[in-house]
C-alpha positions as CSV (number, residue, x, y, z in Angstrom):
1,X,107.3,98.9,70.1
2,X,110.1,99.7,72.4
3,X,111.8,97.5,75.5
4,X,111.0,98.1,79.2
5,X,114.9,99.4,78.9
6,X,114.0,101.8,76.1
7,X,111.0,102.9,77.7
8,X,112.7,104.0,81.0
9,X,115.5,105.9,79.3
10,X,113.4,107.7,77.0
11,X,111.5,108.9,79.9
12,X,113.6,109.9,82.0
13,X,115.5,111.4,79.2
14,X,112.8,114.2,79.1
15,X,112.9,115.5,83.0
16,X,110.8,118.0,84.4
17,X,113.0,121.2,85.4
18,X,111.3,122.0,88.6
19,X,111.1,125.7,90.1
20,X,112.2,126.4,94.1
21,X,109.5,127.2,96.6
22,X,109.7,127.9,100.2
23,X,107.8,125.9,102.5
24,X,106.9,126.0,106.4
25,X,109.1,123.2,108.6
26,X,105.4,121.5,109.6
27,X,104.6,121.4,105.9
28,X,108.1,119.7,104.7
29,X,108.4,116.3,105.5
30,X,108.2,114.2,101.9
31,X,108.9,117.4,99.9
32,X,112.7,116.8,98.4
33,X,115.2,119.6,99.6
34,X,116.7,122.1,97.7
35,X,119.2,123.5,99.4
36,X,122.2,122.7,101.7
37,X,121.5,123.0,105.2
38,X,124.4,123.6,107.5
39,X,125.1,123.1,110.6
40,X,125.0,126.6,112.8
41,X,126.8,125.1,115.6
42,X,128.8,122.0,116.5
43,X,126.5,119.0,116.9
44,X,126.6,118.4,120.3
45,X,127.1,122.0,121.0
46,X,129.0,120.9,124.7
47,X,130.3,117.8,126.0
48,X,126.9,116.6,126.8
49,X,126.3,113.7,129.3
50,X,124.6,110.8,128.2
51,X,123.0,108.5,131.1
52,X,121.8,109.7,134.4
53,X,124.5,109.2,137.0
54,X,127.6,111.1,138.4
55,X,130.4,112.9,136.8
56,X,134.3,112.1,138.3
57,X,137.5,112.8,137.3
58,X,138.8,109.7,136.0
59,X,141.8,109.7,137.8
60,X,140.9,109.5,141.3
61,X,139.2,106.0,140.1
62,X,142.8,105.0,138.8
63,X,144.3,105.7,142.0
64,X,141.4,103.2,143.9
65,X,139.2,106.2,144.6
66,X,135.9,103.6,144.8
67,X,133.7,106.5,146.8
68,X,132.7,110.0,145.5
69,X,130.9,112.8,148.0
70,X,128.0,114.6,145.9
71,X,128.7,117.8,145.9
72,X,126.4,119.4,143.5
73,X,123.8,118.5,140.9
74,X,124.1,119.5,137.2
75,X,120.3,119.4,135.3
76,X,119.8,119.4,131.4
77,X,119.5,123.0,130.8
78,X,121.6,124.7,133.2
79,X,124.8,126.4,132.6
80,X,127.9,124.6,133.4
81,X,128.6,123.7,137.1
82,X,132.3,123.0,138.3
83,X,133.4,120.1,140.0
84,X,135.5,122.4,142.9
85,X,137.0,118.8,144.6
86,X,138.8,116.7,142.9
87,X,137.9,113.6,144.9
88,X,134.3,114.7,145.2
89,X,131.4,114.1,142.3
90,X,128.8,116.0,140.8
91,X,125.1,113.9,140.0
92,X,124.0,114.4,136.9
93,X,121.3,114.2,133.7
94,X,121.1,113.2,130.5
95,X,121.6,116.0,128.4
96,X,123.4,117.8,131.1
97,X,126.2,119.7,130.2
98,X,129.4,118.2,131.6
99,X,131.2,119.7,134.7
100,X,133.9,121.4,134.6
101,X,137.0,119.3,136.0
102,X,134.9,115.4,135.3
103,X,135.7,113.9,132.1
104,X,133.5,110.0,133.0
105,X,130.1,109.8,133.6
106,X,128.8,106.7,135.9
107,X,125.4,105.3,135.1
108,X,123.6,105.4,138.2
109,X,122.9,101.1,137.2
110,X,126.7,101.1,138.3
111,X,126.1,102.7,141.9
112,X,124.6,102.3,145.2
113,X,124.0,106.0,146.8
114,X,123.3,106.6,150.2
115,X,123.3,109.9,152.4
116,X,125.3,112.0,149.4
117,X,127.9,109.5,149.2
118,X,128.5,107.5,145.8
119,X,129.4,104.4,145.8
120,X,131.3,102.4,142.2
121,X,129.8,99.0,142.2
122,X,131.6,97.8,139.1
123,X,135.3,97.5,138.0
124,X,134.3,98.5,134.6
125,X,135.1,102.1,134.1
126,X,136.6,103.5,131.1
127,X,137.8,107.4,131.1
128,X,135.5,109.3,129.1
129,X,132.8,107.1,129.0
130,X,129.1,108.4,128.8
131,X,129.3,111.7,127.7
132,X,128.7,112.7,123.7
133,X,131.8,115.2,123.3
134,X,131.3,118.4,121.7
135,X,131.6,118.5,117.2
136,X,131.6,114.4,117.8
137,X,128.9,114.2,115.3
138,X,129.1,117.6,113.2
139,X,131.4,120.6,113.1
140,X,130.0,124.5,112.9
141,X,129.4,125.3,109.1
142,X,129.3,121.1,107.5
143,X,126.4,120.1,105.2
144,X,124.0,118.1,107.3
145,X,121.6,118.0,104.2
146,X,121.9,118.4,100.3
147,X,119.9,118.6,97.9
148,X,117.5,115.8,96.3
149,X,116.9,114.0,100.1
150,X,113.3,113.3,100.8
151,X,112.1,115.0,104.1
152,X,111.5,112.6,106.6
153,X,110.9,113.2,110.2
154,X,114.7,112.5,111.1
155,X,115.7,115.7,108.6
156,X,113.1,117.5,109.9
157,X,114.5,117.4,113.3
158,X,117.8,118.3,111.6
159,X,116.3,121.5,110.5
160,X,114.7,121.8,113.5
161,X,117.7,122.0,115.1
162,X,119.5,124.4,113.1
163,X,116.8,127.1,113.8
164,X,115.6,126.4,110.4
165,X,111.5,127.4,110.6
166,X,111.3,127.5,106.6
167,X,112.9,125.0,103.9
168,X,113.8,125.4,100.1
169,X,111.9,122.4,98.7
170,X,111.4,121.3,94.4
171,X,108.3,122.5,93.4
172,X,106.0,119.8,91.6
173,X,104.9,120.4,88.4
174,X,101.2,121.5,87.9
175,X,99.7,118.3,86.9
176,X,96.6,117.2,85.0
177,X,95.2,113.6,85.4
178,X,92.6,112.8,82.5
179,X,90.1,110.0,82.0
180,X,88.9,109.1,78.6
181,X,85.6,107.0,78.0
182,X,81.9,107.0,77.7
183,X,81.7,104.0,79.8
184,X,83.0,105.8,82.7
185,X,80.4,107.6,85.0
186,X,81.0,109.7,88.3
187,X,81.5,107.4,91.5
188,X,78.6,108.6,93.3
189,X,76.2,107.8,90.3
190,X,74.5,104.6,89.8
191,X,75.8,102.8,86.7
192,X,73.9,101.4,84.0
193,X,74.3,97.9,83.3
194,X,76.9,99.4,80.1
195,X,78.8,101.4,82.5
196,X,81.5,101.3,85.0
197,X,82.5,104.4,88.0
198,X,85.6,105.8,87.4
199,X,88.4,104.6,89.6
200,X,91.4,104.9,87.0
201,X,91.8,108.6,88.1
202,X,91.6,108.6,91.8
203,X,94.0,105.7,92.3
204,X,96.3,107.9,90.5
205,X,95.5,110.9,92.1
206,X,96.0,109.3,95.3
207,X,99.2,107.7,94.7
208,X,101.0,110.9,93.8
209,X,99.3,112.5,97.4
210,X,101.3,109.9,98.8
211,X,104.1,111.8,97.5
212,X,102.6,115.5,98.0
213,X,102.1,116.0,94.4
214,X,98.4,117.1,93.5
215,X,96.8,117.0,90.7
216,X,93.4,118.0,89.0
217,X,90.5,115.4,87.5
218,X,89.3,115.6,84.0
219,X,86.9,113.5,82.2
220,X,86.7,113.6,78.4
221,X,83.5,111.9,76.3
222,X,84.9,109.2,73.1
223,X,84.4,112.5,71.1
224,X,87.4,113.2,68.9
225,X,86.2,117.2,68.8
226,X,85.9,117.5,71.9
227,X,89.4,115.7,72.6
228,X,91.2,118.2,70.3
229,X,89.7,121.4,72.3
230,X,89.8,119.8,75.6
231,X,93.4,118.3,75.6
232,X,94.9,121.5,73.6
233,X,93.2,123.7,77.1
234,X,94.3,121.1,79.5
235,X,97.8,120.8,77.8
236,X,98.6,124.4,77.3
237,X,97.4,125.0,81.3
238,X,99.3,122.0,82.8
239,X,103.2,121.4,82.9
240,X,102.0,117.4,82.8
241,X,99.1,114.8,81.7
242,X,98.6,111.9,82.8
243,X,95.7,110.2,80.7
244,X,93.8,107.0,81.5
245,X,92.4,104.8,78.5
246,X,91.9,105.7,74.8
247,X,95.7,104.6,73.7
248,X,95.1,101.1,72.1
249,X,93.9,100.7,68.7
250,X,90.1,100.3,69.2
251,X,87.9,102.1,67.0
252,X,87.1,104.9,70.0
253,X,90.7,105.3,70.8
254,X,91.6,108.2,69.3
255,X,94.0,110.1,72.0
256,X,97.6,109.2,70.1
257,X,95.9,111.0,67.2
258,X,94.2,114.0,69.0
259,X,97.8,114.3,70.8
260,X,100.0,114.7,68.0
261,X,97.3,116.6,66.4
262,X,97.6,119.4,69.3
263,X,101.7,119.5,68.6
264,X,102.5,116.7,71.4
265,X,104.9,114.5,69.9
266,X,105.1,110.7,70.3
267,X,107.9,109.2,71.5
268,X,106.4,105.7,72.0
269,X,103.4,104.3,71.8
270,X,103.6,100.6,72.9
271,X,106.1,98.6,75.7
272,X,107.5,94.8,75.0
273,X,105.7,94.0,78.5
274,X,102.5,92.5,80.3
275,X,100.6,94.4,81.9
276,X,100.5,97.8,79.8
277,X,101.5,97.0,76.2
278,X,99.6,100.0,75.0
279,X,101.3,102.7,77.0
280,X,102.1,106.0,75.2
281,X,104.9,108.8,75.9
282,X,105.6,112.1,74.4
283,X,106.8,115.6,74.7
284,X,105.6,118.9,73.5
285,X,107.8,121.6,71.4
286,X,107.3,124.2,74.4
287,X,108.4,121.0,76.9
288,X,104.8,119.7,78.0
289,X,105.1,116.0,79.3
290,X,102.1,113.4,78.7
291,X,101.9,110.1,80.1
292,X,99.2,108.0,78.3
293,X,98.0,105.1,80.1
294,X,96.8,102.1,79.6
295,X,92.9,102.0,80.9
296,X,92.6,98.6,82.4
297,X,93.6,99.0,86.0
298,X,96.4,96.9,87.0
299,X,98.1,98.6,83.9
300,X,97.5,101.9,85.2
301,X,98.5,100.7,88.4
302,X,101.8,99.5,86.8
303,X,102.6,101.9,84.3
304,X,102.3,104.7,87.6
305,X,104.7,103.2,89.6
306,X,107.2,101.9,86.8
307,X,107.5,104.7,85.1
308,X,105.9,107.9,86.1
309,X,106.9,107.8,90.0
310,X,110.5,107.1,89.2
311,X,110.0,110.3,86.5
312,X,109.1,112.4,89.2
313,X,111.9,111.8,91.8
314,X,114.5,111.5,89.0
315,X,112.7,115.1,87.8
316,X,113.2,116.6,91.1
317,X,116.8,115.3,91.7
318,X,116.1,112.4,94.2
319,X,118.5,109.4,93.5
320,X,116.6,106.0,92.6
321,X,117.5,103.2,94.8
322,X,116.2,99.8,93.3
323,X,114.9,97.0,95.6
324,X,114.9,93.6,94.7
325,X,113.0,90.4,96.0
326,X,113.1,86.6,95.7
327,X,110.8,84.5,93.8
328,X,109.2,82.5,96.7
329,X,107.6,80.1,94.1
330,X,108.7,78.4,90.9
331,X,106.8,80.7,88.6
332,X,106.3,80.3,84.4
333,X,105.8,82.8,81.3
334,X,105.8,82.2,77.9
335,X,105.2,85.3,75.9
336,X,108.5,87.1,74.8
337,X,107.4,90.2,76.9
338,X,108.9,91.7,80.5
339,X,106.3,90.2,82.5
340,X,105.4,92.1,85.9
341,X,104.4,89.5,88.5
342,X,102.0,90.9,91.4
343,X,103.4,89.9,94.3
344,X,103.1,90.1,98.1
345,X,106.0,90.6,100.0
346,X,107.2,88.7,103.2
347,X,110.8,90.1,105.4
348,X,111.8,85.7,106.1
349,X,114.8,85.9,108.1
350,X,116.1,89.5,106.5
351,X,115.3,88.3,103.4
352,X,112.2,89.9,101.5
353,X,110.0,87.0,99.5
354,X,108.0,87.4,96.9
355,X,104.6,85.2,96.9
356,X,103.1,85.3,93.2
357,X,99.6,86.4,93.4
358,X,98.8,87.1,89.6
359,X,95.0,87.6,89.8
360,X,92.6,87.4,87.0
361,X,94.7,89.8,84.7
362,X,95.1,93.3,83.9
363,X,91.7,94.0,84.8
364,X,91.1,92.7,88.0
365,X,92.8,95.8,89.9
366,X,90.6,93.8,92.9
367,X,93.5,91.8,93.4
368,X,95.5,94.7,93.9
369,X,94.2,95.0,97.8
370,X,96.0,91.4,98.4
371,X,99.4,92.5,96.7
372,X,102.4,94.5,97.6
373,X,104.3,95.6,94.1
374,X,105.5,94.0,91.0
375,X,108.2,91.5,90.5
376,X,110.0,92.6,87.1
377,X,110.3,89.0,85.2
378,X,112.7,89.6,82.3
379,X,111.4,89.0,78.7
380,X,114.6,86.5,77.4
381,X,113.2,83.5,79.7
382,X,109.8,81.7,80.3
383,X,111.0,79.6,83.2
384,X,111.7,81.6,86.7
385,X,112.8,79.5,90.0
386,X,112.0,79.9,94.0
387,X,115.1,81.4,95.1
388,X,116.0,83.8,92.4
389,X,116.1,87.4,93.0
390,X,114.7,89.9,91.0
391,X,113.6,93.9,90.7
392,X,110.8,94.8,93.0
393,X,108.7,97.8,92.5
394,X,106.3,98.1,95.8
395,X,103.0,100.2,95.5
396,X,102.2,99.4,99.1
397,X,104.8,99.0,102.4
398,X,104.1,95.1,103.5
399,X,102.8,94.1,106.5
């Protein structure tokens, strides 16, 4: 049996080496980037102007110049204008480019205008104020993205902006999710009073959607035969399994076996922690990755995000951040196991606290709908206090 320490680092010891694909900008966001992107021009590409209002020339201000004739109006999207008197103004726009011969922008809050004559209401002018100045936030040819960042909208508008219609994004590995059991029927069948619908598989399948990796259903029979034949196809086809159930050491549980039988090798079977004790790792000669999870629920649940979620980003180059959380409650566990606490999450006053919400154990994944995530409770203590902070590994963003 192996440490929650161990565990990790023998996990993400054996990475996935992903390909490179190219994908459409509309298709990107939560796929991790692959490439640099850089910046085809500087970022603003002009001195842009940043509030509605007029452009001067600082310097007639300093003088006591209080009152500015409009002569022209500069709009987002036109070509640069010129202010042609120094004494005069030019209105302009946000997003505007700035006119030649201004170099202070005043917010039209600041003026009174009347017949094409400005007015400065306010003694508070500072030269150059209200206008974003050209390679003020990135120079022709710098990195604005690297590798390993997860797409979100705001790097989508970077790319966006760069003329970029088409992104080099980590491919995810072709992935197989398999439940074991004869208990387990479809979910649009009516169970006998001996049988349960299978949920196991489509909470996993769903929480790797989250992240835009698919994968393909499988449900095996309590057959070793058919366990050998089906796991050596779905193996060989697949560049990762992630199993359900079968993993303990019940009679029927005969998938360590079946998967060292079909040249998988193990590199644990069992994890010093509560939920998901029987949780079971290896890696094939040809570089096949199996994840064999526990079948009760909140295990599953657990051993997903723990483990197999932080394999995937570490697999496709993402850097982990960890989160923690403080214990909102005094909280006790005795067993000498890392105990993962369900938990929903409250931001108090910038501070996110954890509200213990253990449920009816690791197979009442009901109680999952009133929790956030797991609070980590380290195995060398039995006694943990309100106040003290520890890792938090969220399933769901809290309210």
């Amino acid at each position: 049996m192996v440490s929650v320490s161990e565990a990790t680092v023998n996990i993400l010891s054996q990475l996935y080496k992903p390909s490179i694909e190219t994908v459409t900008i509309t298709d990107a966001p939560g796929r991790v980037l692959a490439e640099n992107v850089l910046a085809d021009r500087d970022f603003p590409p002009f001195d842009r102007v940043s509030m509605d209002g007029v452009a001067i020339r600082f310097n007639e201000w300093k003088r006591g110049q209080r009152s500015f004739g409009i002569e022209d109006v500069q709009a987002a999207g036109s070509p640069a204008g010129q202010l042609r008197h120094a004494q005069c103004a030019v209105e302009v726009m946000t997003g505007a480019v700035l006119p030649e011969g201004t170099d202070t922008v005043i917010r039209y809050e600041d003026l009174t205008i009347h017949e094409d004559q400005a007015t400065i209401q306010t003694m508070d002018v500072k030269q150059g104020q209200s206008i974003h100045r050209q390679g003020q936030d990135a120079l022709q040819g710098d990195v604005l993205l690297e590798p390993g960042i997860i797409l979100s909208p705001a790097e989508i508008a970077l790319l966006a902006s760069v003329g970029k219609s088409e992104v080099k994004v980590y491919a995810f590995p072709k992935t197989a999710i398999v439940a074991s059991g004869d208990e387990l029927v479809e979910i649009d069948t009516e169970p006998e009073p001996h049988q349960i619908r299978r949920s196991n598989t489509y909470a996993i399948q769903a929480a790797m959607k989250v992240m835009g990796w698919e994968g393909t259903q499988f449900h095996l029979m309590d057959d070793k035969n058919v366990l050998v034949d089906s796991l050596r196809m779905i193996t060989a086809s697949h560049d990762v399994v992630i199993l359900s159930g079968g993993i303990s050491k019940g009679k029927f549980d005969f998938i360590p076996d079946v998967l060292e039988e079909i040249g998988v090798k193990k590199v644990f079977q069992f994890v010093r922690q509560r939920p998901g004790k029987p949780f079971w790792f290896g890696v094939s000669d040809s570089g096949k990755i199996v994840f064999a999870l526990p079948g009760n629920p909140v295990s599953t649940y657990l051993c997903f995000y723990r483990y197999v979620r932080p394999w995937l980003l570490s697999s496709l180059h993402v850097a982990l951040k960890s989160m923690h959380a403080i214990l909102a409650r005094d909280f006790e566990f005795e067993p000498d196991l890392t105990y993962f606490l369900q938990v929903s999450v409250r931001n108090e006053m910038g501070k996110l606290m954890a509200y213990p919400d253990s449920g009816g154990g690791s197979g009442d994944f009901a109680n999952l709908k009133k929790v956030d995530g797991f609070l980590e409770l380290p195995s060398d203590r039995s006694t943990f206090k309100a106040g003290e902070a520890f890792p938090f590994i969220p399933f769901r963003l809290a309210n």
